[in-house]
C-alpha positions as CSV (number, residue, x, y, z in Angstrom):
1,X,128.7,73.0,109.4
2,X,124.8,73.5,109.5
3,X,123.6,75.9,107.5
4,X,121.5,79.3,109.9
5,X,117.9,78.5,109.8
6,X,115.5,81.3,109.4
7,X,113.5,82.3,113.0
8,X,110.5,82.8,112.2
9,X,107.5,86.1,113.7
10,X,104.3,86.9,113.3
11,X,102.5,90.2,114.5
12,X,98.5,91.4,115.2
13,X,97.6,95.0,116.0
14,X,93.6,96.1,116.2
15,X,93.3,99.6,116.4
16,X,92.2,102.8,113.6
17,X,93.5,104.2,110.9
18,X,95.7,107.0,111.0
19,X,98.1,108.7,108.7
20,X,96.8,107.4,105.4
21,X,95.6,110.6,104.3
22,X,99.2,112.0,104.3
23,X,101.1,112.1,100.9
24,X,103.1,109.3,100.1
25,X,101.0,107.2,102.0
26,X,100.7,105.1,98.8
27,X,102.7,105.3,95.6
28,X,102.6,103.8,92.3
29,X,105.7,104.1,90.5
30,X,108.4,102.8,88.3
31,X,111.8,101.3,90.0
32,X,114.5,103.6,88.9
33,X,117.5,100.9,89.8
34,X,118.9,97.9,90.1
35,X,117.7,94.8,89.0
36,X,114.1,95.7,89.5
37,X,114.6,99.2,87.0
38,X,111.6,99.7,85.2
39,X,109.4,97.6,87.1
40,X,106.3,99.3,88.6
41,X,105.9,99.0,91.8
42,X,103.4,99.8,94.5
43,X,103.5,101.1,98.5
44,X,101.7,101.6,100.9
45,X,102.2,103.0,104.3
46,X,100.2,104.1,107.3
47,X,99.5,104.2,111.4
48,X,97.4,101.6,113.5
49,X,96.6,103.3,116.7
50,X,96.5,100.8,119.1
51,X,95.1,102.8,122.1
52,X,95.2,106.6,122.9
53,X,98.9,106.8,123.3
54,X,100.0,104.3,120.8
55,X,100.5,104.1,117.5
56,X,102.0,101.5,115.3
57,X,103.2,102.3,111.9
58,X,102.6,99.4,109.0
59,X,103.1,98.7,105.2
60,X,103.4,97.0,102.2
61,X,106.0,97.1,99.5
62,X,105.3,94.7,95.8
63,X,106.8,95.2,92.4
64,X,103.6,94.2,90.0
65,X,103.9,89.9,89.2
66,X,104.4,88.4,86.0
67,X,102.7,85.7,87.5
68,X,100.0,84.6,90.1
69,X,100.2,81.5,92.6
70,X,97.2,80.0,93.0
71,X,96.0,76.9,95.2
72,X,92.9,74.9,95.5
73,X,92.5,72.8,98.2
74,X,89.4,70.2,96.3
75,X,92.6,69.3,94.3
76,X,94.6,69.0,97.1
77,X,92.4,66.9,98.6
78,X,91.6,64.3,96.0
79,X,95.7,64.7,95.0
80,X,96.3,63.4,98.7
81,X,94.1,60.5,98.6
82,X,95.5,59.2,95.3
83,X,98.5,59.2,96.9
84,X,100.0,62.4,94.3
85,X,101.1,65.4,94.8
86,X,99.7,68.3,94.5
87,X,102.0,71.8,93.9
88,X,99.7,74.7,93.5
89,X,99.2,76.3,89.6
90,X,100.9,79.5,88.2
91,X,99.2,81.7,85.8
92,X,100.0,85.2,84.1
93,X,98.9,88.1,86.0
94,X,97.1,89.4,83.5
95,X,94.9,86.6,83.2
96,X,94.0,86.4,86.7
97,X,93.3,90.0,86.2
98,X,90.6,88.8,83.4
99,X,89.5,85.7,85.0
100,X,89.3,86.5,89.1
101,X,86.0,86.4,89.9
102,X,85.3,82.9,88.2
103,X,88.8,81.5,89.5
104,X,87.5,82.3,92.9
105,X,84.2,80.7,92.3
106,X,85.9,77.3,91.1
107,X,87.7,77.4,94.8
108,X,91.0,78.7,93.3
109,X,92.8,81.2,96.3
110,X,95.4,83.1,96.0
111,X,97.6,82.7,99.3
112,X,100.1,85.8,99.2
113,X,97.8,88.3,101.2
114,X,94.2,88.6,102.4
115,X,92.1,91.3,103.2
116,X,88.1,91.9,104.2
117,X,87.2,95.6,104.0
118,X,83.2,94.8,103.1
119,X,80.3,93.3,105.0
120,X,77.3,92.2,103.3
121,X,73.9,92.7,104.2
122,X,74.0,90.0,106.3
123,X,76.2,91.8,108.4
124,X,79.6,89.0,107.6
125,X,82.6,90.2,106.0
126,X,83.3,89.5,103.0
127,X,87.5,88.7,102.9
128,X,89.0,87.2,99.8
129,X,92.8,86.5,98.7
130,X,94.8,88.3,96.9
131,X,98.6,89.4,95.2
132,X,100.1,92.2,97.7
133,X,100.5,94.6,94.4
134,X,96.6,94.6,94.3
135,X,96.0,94.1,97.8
136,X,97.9,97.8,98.8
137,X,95.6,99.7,96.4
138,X,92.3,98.2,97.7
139,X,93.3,98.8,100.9
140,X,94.2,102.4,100.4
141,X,91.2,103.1,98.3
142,X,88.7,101.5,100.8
143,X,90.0,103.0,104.2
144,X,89.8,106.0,105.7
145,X,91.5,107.6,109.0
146,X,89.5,106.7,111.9
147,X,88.5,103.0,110.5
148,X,88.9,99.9,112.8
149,X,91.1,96.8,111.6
150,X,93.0,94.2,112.5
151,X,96.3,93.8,110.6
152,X,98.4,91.0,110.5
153,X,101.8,90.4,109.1
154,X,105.8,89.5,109.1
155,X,108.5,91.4,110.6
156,X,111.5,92.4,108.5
157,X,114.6,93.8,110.1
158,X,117.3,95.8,108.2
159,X,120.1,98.2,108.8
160,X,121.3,101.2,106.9
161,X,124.2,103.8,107.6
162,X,122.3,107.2,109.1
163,X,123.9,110.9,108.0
164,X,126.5,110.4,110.8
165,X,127.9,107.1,109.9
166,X,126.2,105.4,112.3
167,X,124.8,101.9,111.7
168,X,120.6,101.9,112.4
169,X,118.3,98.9,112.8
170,X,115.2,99.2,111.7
171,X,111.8,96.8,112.0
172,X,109.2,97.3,109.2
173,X,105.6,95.5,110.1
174,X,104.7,94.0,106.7
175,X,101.3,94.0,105.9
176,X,99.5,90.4,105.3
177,X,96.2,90.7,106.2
178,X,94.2,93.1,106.9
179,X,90.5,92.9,108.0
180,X,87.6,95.8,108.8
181,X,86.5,95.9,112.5
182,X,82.9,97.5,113.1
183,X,83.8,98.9,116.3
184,X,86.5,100.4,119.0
185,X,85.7,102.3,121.7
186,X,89.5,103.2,123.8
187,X,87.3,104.4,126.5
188,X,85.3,101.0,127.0
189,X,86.3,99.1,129.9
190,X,86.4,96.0,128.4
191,X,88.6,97.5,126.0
192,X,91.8,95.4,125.8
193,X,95.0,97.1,123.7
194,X,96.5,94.4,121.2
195,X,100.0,94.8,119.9
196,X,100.8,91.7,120.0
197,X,104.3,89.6,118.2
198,X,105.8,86.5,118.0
199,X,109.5,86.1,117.1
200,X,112.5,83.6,117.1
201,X,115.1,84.5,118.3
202,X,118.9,83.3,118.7
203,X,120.1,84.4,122.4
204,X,123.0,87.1,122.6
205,X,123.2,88.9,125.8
206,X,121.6,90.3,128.1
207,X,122.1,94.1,130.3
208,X,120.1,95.2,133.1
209,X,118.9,98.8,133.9
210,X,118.1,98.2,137.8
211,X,117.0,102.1,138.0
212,X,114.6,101.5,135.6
213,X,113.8,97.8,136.2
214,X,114.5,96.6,132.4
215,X,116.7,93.8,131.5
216,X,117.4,94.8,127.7
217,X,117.7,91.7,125.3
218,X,119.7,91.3,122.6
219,X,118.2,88.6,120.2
220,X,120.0,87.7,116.7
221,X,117.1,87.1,113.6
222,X,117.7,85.4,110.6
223,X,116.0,86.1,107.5
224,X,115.2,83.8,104.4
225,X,118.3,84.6,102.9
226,X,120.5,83.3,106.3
227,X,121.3,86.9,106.8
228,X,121.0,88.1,110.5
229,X,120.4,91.0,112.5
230,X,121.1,91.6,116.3
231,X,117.3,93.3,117.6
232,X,117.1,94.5,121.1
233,X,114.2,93.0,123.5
234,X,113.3,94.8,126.7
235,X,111.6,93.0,129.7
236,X,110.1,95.4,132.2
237,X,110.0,93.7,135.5
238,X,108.0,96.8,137.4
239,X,104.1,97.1,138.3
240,X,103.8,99.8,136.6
241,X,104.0,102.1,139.8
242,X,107.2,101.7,142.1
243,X,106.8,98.0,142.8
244,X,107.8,94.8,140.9
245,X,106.4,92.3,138.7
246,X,107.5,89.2,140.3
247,X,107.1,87.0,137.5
248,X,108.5,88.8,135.0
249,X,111.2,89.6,137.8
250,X,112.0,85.9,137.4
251,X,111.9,86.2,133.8
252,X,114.5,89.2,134.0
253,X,116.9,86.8,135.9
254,X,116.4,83.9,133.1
255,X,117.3,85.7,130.8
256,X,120.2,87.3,133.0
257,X,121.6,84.0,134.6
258,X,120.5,80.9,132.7
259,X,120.0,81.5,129.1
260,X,123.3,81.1,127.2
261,X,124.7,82.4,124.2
262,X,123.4,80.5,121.1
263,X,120.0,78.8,123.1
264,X,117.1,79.5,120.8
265,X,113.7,80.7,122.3
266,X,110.1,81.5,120.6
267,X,109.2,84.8,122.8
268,X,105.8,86.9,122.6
269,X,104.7,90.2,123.9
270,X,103.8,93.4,122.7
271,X,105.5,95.9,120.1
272,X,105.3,99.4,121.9
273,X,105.5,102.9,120.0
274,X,104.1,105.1,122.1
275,X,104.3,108.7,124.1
276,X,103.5,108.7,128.1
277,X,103.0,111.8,129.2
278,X,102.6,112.7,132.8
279,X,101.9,116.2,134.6
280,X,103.9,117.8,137.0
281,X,102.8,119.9,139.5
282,X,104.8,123.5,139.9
283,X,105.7,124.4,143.4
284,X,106.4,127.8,142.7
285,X,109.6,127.7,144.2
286,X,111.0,131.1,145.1
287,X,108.5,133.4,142.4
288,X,107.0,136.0,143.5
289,X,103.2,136.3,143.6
290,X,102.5,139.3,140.5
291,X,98.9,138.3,141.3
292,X,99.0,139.8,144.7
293,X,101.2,142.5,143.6
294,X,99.8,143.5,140.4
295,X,96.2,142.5,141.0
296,X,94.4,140.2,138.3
297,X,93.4,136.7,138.4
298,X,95.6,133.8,139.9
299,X,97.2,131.2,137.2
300,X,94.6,128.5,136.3
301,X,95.1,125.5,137.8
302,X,95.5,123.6,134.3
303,X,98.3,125.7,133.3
304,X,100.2,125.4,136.5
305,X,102.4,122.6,135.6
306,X,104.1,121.0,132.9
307,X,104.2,117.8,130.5
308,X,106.6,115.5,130.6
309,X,106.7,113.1,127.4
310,X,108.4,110.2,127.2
311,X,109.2,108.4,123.8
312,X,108.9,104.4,124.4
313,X,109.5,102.2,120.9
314,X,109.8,98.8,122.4
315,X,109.6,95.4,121.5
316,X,108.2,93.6,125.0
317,X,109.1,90.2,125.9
318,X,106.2,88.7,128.6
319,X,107.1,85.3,127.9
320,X,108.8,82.5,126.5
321,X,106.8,79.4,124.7
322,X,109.7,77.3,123.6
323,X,113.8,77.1,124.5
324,X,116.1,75.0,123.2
325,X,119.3,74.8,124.4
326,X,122.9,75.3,122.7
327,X,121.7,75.1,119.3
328,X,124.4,77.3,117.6
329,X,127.8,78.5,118.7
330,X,129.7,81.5,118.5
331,X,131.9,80.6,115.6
332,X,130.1,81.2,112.3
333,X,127.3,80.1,113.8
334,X,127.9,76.2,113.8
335,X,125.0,74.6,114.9
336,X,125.4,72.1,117.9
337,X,123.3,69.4,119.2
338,X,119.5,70.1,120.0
339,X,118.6,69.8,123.8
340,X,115.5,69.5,124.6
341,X,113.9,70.7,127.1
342,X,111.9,68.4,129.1
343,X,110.1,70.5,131.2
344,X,107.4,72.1,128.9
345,X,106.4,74.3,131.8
346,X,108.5,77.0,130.6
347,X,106.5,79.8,132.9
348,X,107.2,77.6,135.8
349,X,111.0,77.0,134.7
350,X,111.8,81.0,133.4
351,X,108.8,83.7,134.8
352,X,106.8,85.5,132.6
353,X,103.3,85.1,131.6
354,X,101.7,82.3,130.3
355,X,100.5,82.2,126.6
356,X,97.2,81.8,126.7
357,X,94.5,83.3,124.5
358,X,94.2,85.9,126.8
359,X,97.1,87.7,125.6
360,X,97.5,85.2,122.2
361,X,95.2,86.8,119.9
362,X,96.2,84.0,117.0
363,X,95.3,81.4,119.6
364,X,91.2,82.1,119.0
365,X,88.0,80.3,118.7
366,X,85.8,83.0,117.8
367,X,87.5,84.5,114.9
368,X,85.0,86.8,113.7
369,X,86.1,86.4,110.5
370,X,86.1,82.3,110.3
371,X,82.7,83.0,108.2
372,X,83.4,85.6,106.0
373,X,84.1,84.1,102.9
374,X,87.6,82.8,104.1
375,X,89.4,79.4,102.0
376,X,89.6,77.0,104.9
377,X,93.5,76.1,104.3
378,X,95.0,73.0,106.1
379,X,98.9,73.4,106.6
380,X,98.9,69.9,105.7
381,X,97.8,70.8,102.1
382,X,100.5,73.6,101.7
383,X,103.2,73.0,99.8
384,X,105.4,75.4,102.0
Protein backbone atom coordinates (compact mmCIF):
# COMPACT_ATOMS: atom_id res chain seq x y z
CA UNK A 1 0.00 0.00 0.00
CA UNK A 2 1.39 3.59 -0.86
CA UNK A 3 0.92 5.94 1.64
CA UNK A 4 -1.69 9.45 0.17
CA UNK A 5 0.57 12.06 -0.88
CA UNK A 6 -0.23 15.60 -0.08
CA UNK A 7 -1.60 17.74 -3.43
CA UNK A 8 -0.20 20.65 -3.22
CA UNK A 9 -1.99 24.84 -4.05
CA UNK A 10 -0.96 28.04 -4.12
CA UNK A 11 -3.17 31.28 -4.53
CA UNK A 12 -2.54 35.28 -5.56
CA UNK A 13 -5.16 37.97 -5.28
CA UNK A 14 -4.29 41.88 -6.02
CA UNK A 15 -6.89 44.04 -4.99
CA UNK A 16 -7.73 46.72 -1.55
CA UNK A 17 -8.23 46.29 1.70
CA UNK A 18 -11.47 45.95 3.11
CA UNK A 19 -12.95 44.74 6.36
CA UNK A 20 -9.94 45.21 8.56
CA UNK A 21 -11.37 47.90 10.44
CA UNK A 22 -14.22 45.61 11.71
CA UNK A 23 -13.73 44.10 15.33
CA UNK A 24 -12.17 40.88 15.48
CA UNK A 25 -10.41 41.58 12.52
CA UNK A 26 -7.21 40.75 14.62
CA UNK A 27 -6.93 39.23 18.06
CA UNK A 28 -4.36 38.48 20.48
CA UNK A 29 -5.31 36.04 22.93
CA UNK A 30 -4.61 33.12 25.08
CA UNK A 31 -5.82 29.41 23.81
CA UNK A 32 -8.33 28.34 26.14
CA UNK A 33 -8.07 24.32 25.17
CA UNK A 34 -6.53 21.58 24.14
CA UNK A 35 -3.05 21.00 23.70
CA UNK A 36 -2.33 24.58 22.77
CA UNK A 37 -4.19 25.99 26.35
CA UNK A 38 -2.40 28.82 27.46
CA UNK A 39 -0.58 29.53 24.52
CA UNK A 40 -1.09 33.03 23.07
CA UNK A 41 -2.01 33.18 19.95
CA UNK A 42 -2.60 35.79 17.22
CA UNK A 43 -5.34 36.27 14.12
CA UNK A 44 -5.84 38.06 11.70
CA UNK A 45 -8.60 38.35 9.27
CA UNK A 46 -9.81 40.62 6.48
CA UNK A 47 -11.25 41.19 2.60
CA UNK A 48 -9.20 41.61 -0.65
CA UNK A 49 -11.43 43.19 -3.16
CA UNK A 50 -10.49 41.96 -6.23
CA UNK A 51 -12.64 44.08 -8.58
CA UNK A 52 -15.97 46.03 -8.00
CA UNK A 53 -18.08 42.93 -7.35
CA UNK A 54 -15.62 40.71 -5.77
CA UNK A 55 -14.29 40.27 -2.77
CA UNK A 56 -11.97 37.63 -1.35
CA UNK A 57 -11.77 37.07 2.36
CA UNK A 58 -8.07 36.04 3.77
CA UNK A 59 -6.11 35.30 7.08
CA UNK A 60 -3.65 34.21 9.28
CA UNK A 61 -3.82 32.06 12.39
CA UNK A 62 -0.11 31.42 14.68
CA UNK A 63 0.29 30.44 18.30
CA UNK A 64 3.54 32.68 19.41
CA UNK A 65 7.09 30.16 18.67
CA UNK A 66 9.33 28.98 21.14
CA UNK A 67 11.68 29.04 18.41
CA UNK A 68 12.66 30.72 15.05
CA UNK A 69 13.91 28.91 11.72
CA UNK A 70 16.29 30.68 10.15
CA UNK A 71 18.33 30.09 6.80
CA UNK A 72 21.23 31.69 5.07
CA UNK A 73 21.89 30.90 1.79
CA UNK A 74 26.20 32.16 1.83
CA UNK A 75 26.19 29.03 4.07
CA UNK A 76 24.29 27.10 1.90
CA UNK A 77 26.33 27.80 -0.73
CA UNK A 78 29.79 27.17 0.59
CA UNK A 79 27.97 23.91 2.52
CA UNK A 80 27.12 22.67 -1.16
CA UNK A 81 30.47 23.08 -2.59
CA UNK A 82 32.22 21.25 0.27
CA UNK A 83 30.11 18.64 -0.47
CA UNK A 84 28.09 19.03 3.38
CA UNK A 85 25.07 19.70 4.23
CA UNK A 86 23.55 22.42 5.20
CA UNK A 87 19.98 22.33 7.50
CA UNK A 88 18.97 25.77 8.39
CA UNK A 89 19.66 27.11 12.38
CA UNK A 90 16.96 27.34 15.13
CA UNK A 91 17.13 29.87 17.73
CA UNK A 92 14.77 31.09 20.67
CA UNK A 93 12.15 33.52 19.81
CA UNK A 94 13.03 35.76 22.06
CA UNK A 95 16.47 36.16 20.84
CA UNK A 96 15.51 36.84 17.42
CA UNK A 97 13.30 39.32 18.90
CA UNK A 98 16.73 41.01 20.46
CA UNK A 99 18.97 40.31 17.65
CA UNK A 100 16.68 40.81 14.21
CA UNK A 101 17.93 43.65 12.68
CA UNK A 102 21.67 42.39 12.83
CA UNK A 103 20.57 38.64 11.98
CA UNK A 104 19.17 40.09 8.85
CA UNK A 105 22.15 42.15 8.04
CA UNK A 106 24.51 38.91 8.30
CA UNK A 107 22.00 37.36 5.44
CA UNK A 108 20.09 35.29 8.00
CA UNK A 109 16.03 34.99 6.59
CA UNK A 110 13.50 33.78 8.08
CA UNK A 111 11.38 31.69 5.47
CA UNK A 112 7.86 31.16 7.23
CA UNK A 113 6.10 34.45 5.83
CA UNK A 114 7.07 37.61 4.06
CA UNK A 115 5.69 40.86 3.78
CA UNK A 116 6.62 44.58 2.14
CA UNK A 117 4.30 47.24 3.38
CA UNK A 118 7.15 50.22 3.05
CA UNK A 119 8.88 51.88 0.14
CA UNK A 120 11.90 53.94 0.57
CA UNK A 121 12.72 57.03 -0.85
CA UNK A 122 13.90 55.53 -3.65
CA UNK A 123 10.53 54.58 -4.38
CA UNK A 124 11.47 50.28 -3.96
CA UNK A 125 9.77 48.27 -1.39
CA UNK A 126 11.25 47.38 1.27
CA UNK A 127 9.92 43.38 2.09
CA UNK A 128 11.74 41.31 4.69
CA UNK A 129 10.96 37.81 6.26
CA UNK A 130 9.40 37.01 8.99
CA UNK A 131 7.47 34.42 11.82
CA UNK A 132 3.53 34.52 10.84
CA UNK A 133 2.87 35.50 14.81
CA UNK A 134 4.77 38.85 14.04
CA UNK A 135 3.91 39.09 10.51
CA UNK A 136 -0.28 39.33 11.42
CA UNK A 137 0.35 42.30 13.69
CA UNK A 138 2.52 44.30 11.29
CA UNK A 139 0.25 43.71 8.73
CA UNK A 140 -2.77 44.91 10.75
CA UNK A 141 -0.99 47.83 12.18
CA UNK A 142 0.43 49.10 8.78
CA UNK A 143 -2.80 48.75 6.51
CA UNK A 144 -5.71 50.48 6.23
CA UNK A 145 -9.12 49.83 4.15
CA UNK A 146 -8.68 51.03 0.77
CA UNK A 147 -4.83 49.94 0.54
CA UNK A 148 -3.54 47.95 -2.65
CA UNK A 149 -1.66 44.50 -2.10
CA UNK A 150 -0.99 41.52 -3.42
CA UNK A 151 -1.42 38.49 -1.06
CA UNK A 152 -0.14 35.28 -1.52
CA UNK A 153 -0.73 32.06 0.28
CA UNK A 154 -1.96 28.17 0.89
CA UNK A 155 -5.27 26.85 0.84
CA UNK A 156 -6.60 24.83 3.81
CA UNK A 157 -9.82 22.93 3.50
CA UNK A 158 -11.87 21.67 6.63
CA UNK A 159 -15.28 20.53 7.59
CA UNK A 160 -17.38 21.12 10.61
CA UNK A 161 -21.01 19.94 11.57
CA UNK A 162 -23.34 23.32 11.01
CA UNK A 163 -26.51 23.94 13.69
CA UNK A 164 -28.56 21.46 11.56
CA UNK A 165 -26.26 18.50 11.49
CA UNK A 166 -25.18 19.06 8.36
CA UNK A 167 -21.61 18.41 7.28
CA UNK A 168 -19.82 22.01 5.72
CA UNK A 169 -16.65 22.35 3.73
CA UNK A 170 -14.99 25.19 4.13
CA UNK A 171 -11.59 26.79 2.27
CA UNK A 172 -9.62 29.38 4.36
CA UNK A 173 -6.87 31.44 2.06
CA UNK A 174 -3.85 31.45 4.42
CA UNK A 175 -1.93 34.38 4.43
CA UNK A 176 1.94 34.02 3.21
CA UNK A 177 2.88 37.01 1.74
CA UNK A 178 1.69 39.95 1.47
CA UNK A 179 3.18 43.01 -0.40
CA UNK A 180 1.96 46.93 -0.73
CA UNK A 181 0.86 47.93 -4.31
CA UNK A 182 1.03 51.84 -5.12
CA UNK A 183 -1.87 51.80 -7.35
CA UNK A 184 -5.47 50.28 -8.64
CA UNK A 185 -7.68 51.83 -10.61
CA UNK A 186 -11.03 49.08 -11.32
CA UNK A 187 -12.03 51.54 -13.80
CA UNK A 188 -8.75 51.46 -15.86
CA UNK A 189 -8.98 49.60 -18.98
CA UNK A 190 -5.98 47.94 -18.72
CA UNK A 191 -7.15 46.80 -15.50
CA UNK A 192 -6.93 43.00 -15.31
CA UNK A 193 -8.84 41.18 -12.08
CA UNK A 194 -6.42 38.47 -10.45
CA UNK A 195 -7.87 35.73 -8.32
CA UNK A 196 -5.91 33.44 -9.34
CA UNK A 197 -5.11 29.40 -7.62
CA UNK A 198 -3.29 26.50 -8.21
CA UNK A 199 -4.40 23.18 -6.74
CA UNK A 200 -3.88 19.25 -6.86
CA UNK A 201 -6.34 17.54 -7.09
CA UNK A 202 -7.33 13.68 -7.04
CA UNK A 203 -10.30 13.13 -9.68
CA UNK A 204 -13.88 12.12 -8.26
CA UNK A 205 -16.72 12.82 -10.49
CA UNK A 206 -18.03 14.92 -12.41
CA UNK A 207 -22.09 16.41 -12.93
CA UNK A 208 -23.21 18.74 -15.59
CA UNK A 209 -25.77 21.62 -15.25
CA UNK A 210 -26.60 21.97 -19.22
CA UNK A 211 -29.13 24.92 -18.27
CA UNK A 212 -26.52 26.64 -16.82
CA UNK A 213 -23.58 25.41 -18.85
CA UNK A 214 -21.34 24.26 -15.73
CA UNK A 215 -19.85 20.93 -15.37
CA UNK A 216 -19.37 20.85 -11.37
CA UNK A 217 -16.07 18.96 -10.29
CA UNK A 218 -15.59 17.12 -7.46
CA UNK A 219 -11.74 17.06 -6.63
CA UNK A 220 -10.48 15.03 -3.39
CA UNK A 221 -7.28 17.29 -1.47
CA UNK A 222 -5.03 15.85 0.82
CA UNK A 223 -3.36 17.70 3.50
CA UNK A 224 0.05 17.18 5.30
CA UNK A 225 -1.37 15.01 7.65
CA UNK A 226 -2.84 12.40 4.65
CA UNK A 227 -6.17 13.62 5.63
CA UNK A 228 -8.55 14.48 2.56
CA UNK A 229 -11.34 16.50 1.70
CA UNK A 230 -13.74 16.15 -1.39
CA UNK A 231 -13.85 20.22 -2.84
CA UNK A 232 -16.20 21.07 -5.59
CA UNK A 233 -14.66 22.71 -8.94
CA UNK A 234 -16.97 24.40 -11.47
CA UNK A 235 -16.04 24.81 -15.22
CA UNK A 236 -18.27 27.37 -16.89
CA UNK A 237 -18.29 26.57 -20.56
CA UNK A 238 -20.56 29.81 -21.59
CA UNK A 239 -19.34 33.31 -23.21
CA UNK A 240 -20.56 34.95 -20.82
CA UNK A 241 -23.81 36.01 -22.79
CA UNK A 242 -25.95 33.00 -24.38
CA UNK A 243 -23.21 31.46 -26.36
CA UNK A 244 -20.39 28.91 -25.55
CA UNK A 245 -16.83 28.80 -24.77
CA UNK A 246 -15.68 26.30 -27.11
CA UNK A 247 -12.53 25.49 -25.40
CA UNK A 248 -13.62 25.21 -22.15
CA UNK A 249 -16.74 23.31 -23.85
CA UNK A 250 -14.00 20.69 -24.58
CA UNK A 251 -12.66 20.94 -21.22
CA UNK A 252 -16.26 20.36 -19.81
CA UNK A 253 -16.36 17.01 -21.82
CA UNK A 254 -12.70 15.93 -20.40
CA UNK A 255 -13.61 16.13 -17.50
CA UNK A 256 -17.11 14.54 -18.22
CA UNK A 257 -15.84 11.54 -20.56
CA UNK A 258 -12.17 10.92 -20.12
CA UNK A 259 -10.90 11.67 -16.77
CA UNK A 260 -11.24 8.69 -14.46
CA UNK A 261 -11.72 8.20 -10.96
CA UNK A 262 -8.30 8.40 -9.11
CA UNK A 263 -6.23 10.34 -12.32
CA UNK A 264 -4.45 13.20 -10.66
CA UNK A 265 -4.39 16.70 -12.38
CA UNK A 266 -2.60 20.14 -11.41
CA UNK A 267 -5.64 22.64 -12.41
CA UNK A 268 -5.65 26.64 -12.28
CA UNK A 269 -8.20 29.32 -12.55
CA UNK A 270 -9.73 31.81 -10.50
CA UNK A 271 -11.36 31.63 -6.88
CA UNK A 272 -14.74 33.64 -7.24
CA UNK A 273 -16.72 35.34 -4.28
CA UNK A 274 -18.72 37.62 -5.73
CA UNK A 275 -22.45 39.37 -6.22
CA UNK A 276 -23.74 39.98 -10.03
CA UNK A 277 -26.30 42.02 -10.02
CA UNK A 278 -28.37 42.80 -13.01
CA UNK A 279 -31.56 45.19 -13.58
CA UNK A 280 -34.71 44.29 -14.80
CA UNK A 281 -36.90 46.30 -16.51
CA UNK A 282 -40.73 46.51 -15.12
CA UNK A 283 -43.37 46.13 -17.78
CA UNK A 284 -46.04 47.39 -15.82
CA UNK A 285 -48.08 44.59 -16.44
CA UNK A 286 -51.84 45.15 -15.73
CA UNK A 287 -51.25 48.46 -13.08
CA UNK A 288 -53.02 51.10 -13.48
CA UNK A 289 -51.50 54.52 -14.30
CA UNK A 290 -52.18 56.72 -10.58
CA UNK A 291 -50.07 59.28 -12.48
CA UNK A 292 -52.68 59.96 -14.99
CA UNK A 293 -55.35 59.42 -12.57
CA UNK A 294 -54.18 61.22 -9.62
CA UNK A 295 -51.92 63.77 -11.29
CA UNK A 296 -48.11 64.15 -10.12
CA UNK A 297 -44.99 63.10 -11.74
CA UNK A 298 -44.44 59.77 -13.54
CA UNK A 299 -42.05 57.07 -11.74
CA UNK A 300 -38.33 57.85 -12.41
CA UNK A 301 -36.87 55.85 -14.71
CA UNK A 302 -34.09 54.57 -12.19
CA UNK A 303 -36.69 53.23 -9.88
CA UNK A 304 -38.65 51.52 -12.39
CA UNK A 305 -37.13 48.16 -12.10
CA UNK A 306 -35.60 45.87 -9.87
CA UNK A 307 -32.08 44.13 -8.83
CA UNK A 308 -31.49 40.82 -9.14
CA UNK A 309 -28.35 39.61 -7.03
CA UNK A 310 -26.79 36.61 -7.57
CA UNK A 311 -24.33 34.99 -4.89
CA UNK A 312 -21.34 33.13 -6.94
CA UNK A 313 -18.51 31.52 -4.45
CA UNK A 314 -16.62 29.48 -6.95
CA UNK A 315 -13.55 27.88 -7.38
CA UNK A 316 -12.91 28.13 -11.51
CA UNK A 317 -11.13 25.57 -13.35
CA UNK A 318 -9.76 27.21 -16.95
CA UNK A 319 -7.24 24.71 -17.37
CA UNK A 320 -5.24 21.76 -16.72
CA UNK A 321 -1.13 21.84 -16.60
CA UNK A 322 -0.44 18.37 -15.68
CA UNK A 323 -2.59 14.74 -15.65
CA UNK A 324 -1.43 11.63 -14.65
CA UNK A 325 -3.36 8.83 -15.08
CA UNK A 326 -4.75 5.99 -12.54
CA UNK A 327 -2.56 7.02 -9.77
CA UNK A 328 -4.85 5.83 -6.85
CA UNK A 329 -7.82 3.60 -6.62
CA UNK A 330 -10.99 3.54 -4.97
CA UNK A 331 -10.10 1.18 -2.17
CA UNK A 332 -8.28 3.02 0.58
CA UNK A 333 -6.72 4.88 -1.82
CA UNK A 334 -4.01 2.34 -3.07
CA UNK A 335 -1.81 3.95 -5.27
CA UNK A 336 -1.39 2.30 -8.81
CA UNK A 337 1.15 2.61 -11.38
CA UNK A 338 2.03 6.19 -12.78
CA UNK A 339 1.06 6.81 -16.53
CA UNK A 340 2.44 9.28 -18.07
CA UNK A 341 1.24 11.23 -20.23
CA UNK A 342 3.08 11.71 -23.37
CA UNK A 343 1.43 14.29 -24.88
CA UNK A 344 2.48 17.46 -22.84
CA UNK A 345 0.03 19.50 -24.91
CA UNK A 346 -2.61 19.13 -22.41
CA UNK A 347 -4.75 22.25 -23.94
CA UNK A 348 -4.67 20.51 -27.17
CA UNK A 349 -5.54 16.98 -25.55
CA UNK A 350 -8.40 18.38 -22.77
CA UNK A 351 -9.69 22.32 -23.78
CA UNK A 352 -9.28 25.00 -21.61
CA UNK A 353 -6.83 27.83 -21.58
CA UNK A 354 -3.38 27.64 -21.77
CA UNK A 355 -1.15 28.72 -18.78
CA UNK A 356 0.67 31.33 -19.75
CA UNK A 357 1.75 34.42 -17.84
CA UNK A 358 -1.12 36.00 -19.03
CA UNK A 359 -3.38 34.41 -16.67
CA UNK A 360 -0.23 32.81 -14.44
CA UNK A 361 0.61 35.62 -12.25
CA UNK A 362 3.48 33.37 -10.41
CA UNK A 363 4.93 32.78 -13.88
CA UNK A 364 6.49 36.58 -14.06
CA UNK A 365 9.56 38.40 -15.20
CA UNK A 366 8.89 41.72 -13.94
CA UNK A 367 8.12 41.02 -10.35
CA UNK A 368 8.00 44.42 -8.98
CA UNK A 369 9.21 43.25 -5.96
CA UNK A 370 12.38 41.17 -7.29
CA UNK A 371 14.41 44.42 -5.85
CA UNK A 372 12.99 45.22 -2.79
CA UNK A 373 15.08 43.85 -0.40
CA UNK A 374 13.94 40.19 -1.13
CA UNK A 375 16.62 36.94 -0.06
CA UNK A 376 17.14 35.51 -3.46
CA UNK A 377 16.29 31.71 -2.37
CA UNK A 378 17.26 28.73 -4.74
CA UNK A 379 14.87 25.67 -4.19
CA UNK A 380 17.94 23.77 -4.59
CA UNK A 381 19.28 25.23 -1.22
CA UNK A 382 16.02 24.40 0.78
CA UNK A 383 16.04 21.78 2.90
CA UNK A 384 12.25 21.20 2.21
Amino acid sequence: MTELQQTKNSFKFIGKVTRIDKDGAFKEEESTKGKNQGRLYRSLRFGVKTSPNNEMTVQMFSFQPEEVFLWNSDKAKKAKENHKEYKGERIPFEQWVEEEESLREEGYAVLQSRIGLVYDENGKLKSKGLPSYVASKEIFDQLNNNDNVIVEGSIGYSKYENQQGKVVQQKNFNIEKVYRLKDIDFEDEKFKEITYFEQEIVYVDAELDQDNKKVYVTGRTIDYYKDWHDIQFVIDYSDGKDGIDEGMQKLAKSFLKRIKFGDLLHIFGDALNRVDVEEVEDDGGEEEDFTAILGGKAKPSHAQGYVVRNYIQEMRILGVESWEKKVYKEEDFIKDELIENEDDNLQDELGGKKKEKSNNPFDTDDDPFANGGTIEISDDDLPF
